[in-house]
C-alpha positions as CSV (number, residue, x, y, z in Angstrom):
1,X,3.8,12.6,-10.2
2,X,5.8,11.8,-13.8
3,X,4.3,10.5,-16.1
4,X,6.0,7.4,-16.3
5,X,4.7,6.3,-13.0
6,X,1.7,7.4,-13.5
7,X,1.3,5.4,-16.5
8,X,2.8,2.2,-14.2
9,X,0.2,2.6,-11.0
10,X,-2.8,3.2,-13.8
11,X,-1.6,-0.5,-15.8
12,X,-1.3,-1.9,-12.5
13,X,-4.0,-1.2,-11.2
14,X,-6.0,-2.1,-14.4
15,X,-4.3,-5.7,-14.3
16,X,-4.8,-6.0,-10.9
17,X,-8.8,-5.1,-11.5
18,X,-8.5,-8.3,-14.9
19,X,-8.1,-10.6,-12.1
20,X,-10.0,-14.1,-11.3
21,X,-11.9,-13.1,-7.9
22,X,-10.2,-14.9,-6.0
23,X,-6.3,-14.2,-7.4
24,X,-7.3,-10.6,-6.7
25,X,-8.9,-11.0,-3.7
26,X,-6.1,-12.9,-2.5
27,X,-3.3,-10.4,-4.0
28,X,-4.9,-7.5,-2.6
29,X,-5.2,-8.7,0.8
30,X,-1.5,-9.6,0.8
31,X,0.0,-6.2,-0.7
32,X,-2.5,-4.3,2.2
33,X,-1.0,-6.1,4.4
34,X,2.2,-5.7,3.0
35,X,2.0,-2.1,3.1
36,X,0.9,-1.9,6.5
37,X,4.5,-3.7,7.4
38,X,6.3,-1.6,5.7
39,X,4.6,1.8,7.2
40,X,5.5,0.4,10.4
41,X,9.1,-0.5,10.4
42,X,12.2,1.9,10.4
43,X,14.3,0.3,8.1
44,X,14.6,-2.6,5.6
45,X,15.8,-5.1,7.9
46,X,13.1,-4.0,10.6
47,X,10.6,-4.8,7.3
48,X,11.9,-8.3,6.7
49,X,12.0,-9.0,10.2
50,X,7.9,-7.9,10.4
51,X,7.2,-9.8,7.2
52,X,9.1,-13.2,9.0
53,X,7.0,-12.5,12.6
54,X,3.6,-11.5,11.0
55,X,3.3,-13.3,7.5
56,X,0.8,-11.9,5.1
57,X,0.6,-15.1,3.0
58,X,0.0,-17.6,6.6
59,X,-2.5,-14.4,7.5
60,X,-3.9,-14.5,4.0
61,X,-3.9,-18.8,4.5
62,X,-5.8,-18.4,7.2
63,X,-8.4,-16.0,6.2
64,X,-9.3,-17.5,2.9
65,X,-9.1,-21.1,4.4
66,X,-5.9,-22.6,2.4
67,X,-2.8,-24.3,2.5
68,X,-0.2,-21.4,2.5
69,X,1.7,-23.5,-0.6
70,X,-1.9,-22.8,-2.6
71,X,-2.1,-18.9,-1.1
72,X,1.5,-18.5,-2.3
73,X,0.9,-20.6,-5.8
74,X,-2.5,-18.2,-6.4
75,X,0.1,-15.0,-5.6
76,X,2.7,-15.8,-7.6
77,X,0.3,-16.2,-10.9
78,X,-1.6,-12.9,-10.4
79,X,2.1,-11.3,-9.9
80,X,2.9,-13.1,-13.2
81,X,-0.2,-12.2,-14.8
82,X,0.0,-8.1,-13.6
83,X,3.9,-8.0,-14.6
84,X,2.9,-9.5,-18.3
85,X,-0.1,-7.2,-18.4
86,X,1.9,-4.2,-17.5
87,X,4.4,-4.9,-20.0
88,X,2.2,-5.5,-23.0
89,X,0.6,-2.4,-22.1
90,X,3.2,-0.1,-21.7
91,X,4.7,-1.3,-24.5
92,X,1.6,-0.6,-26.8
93,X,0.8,3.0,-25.1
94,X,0.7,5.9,-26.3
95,X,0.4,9.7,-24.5
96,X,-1.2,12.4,-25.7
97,X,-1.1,16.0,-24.5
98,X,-4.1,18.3,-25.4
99,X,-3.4,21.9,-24.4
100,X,-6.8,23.8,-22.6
101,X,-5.8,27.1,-24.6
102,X,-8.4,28.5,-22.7
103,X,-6.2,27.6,-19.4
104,X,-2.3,27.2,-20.9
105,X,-1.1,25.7,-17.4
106,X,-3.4,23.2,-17.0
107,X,-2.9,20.1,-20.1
108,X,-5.3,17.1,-20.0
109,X,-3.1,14.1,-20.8
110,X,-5.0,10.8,-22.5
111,X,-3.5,7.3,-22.6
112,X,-4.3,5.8,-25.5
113,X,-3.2,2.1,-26.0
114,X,-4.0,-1.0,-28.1
């Protein structure tokens, strides 16, 4: 994995984990489902058609008990809130590469950011 996207999935996922309860709960029950749509279809369309047939935000409605306008409202924050979270972060990061002399091939990388 680069480093790059390492650096992305570890911001993401600590933004996703700075989440009210219920925006996270709600977020991550979406994206599961998300994924599981996408594992399953052969192409984009195929995706897009899945995601029309078997919506993860009515799914998510009905689960959690809400108007799919509020399920959709609640989404679209925490996607606000993880993309502004992500970009303060990596903006304010810094990587650092410590050699294991006693190993040469195996560096320990540290993200340090403010």
């Amino acid at each position: 994995m680069k480093n790059g996207t390492a650096n992305l999935d570890f911001f993401h996922r600590r933004a996703i984990s700075r989440l009210k309860k219920e925006e996270r709960d709600i977020y991550l029950f979406i994206i599961q489902r998300e994924f599981k749509l996408e594992s399953i279809a052969e192409s984009p369309q195929e995706y897009l058609q899945l995601l029309r047939e078997d919506s993860p935000i009515l799914k998510a409605a009905h689960y959690f008990g809400m108007d799919a306008s509020r399920v959709k409202e609640i989404l679209d924050k925490a996607e606000a809130t993880i993309e502004n979270y992500i970009k303060v972060r990596s903006s304010n990061k810094q990587l650092y590469s410590l050699v294991n002399y006693n190993r040469p091939k195996q560096n320990q990388y540290f993200l340090y950011y403010e």
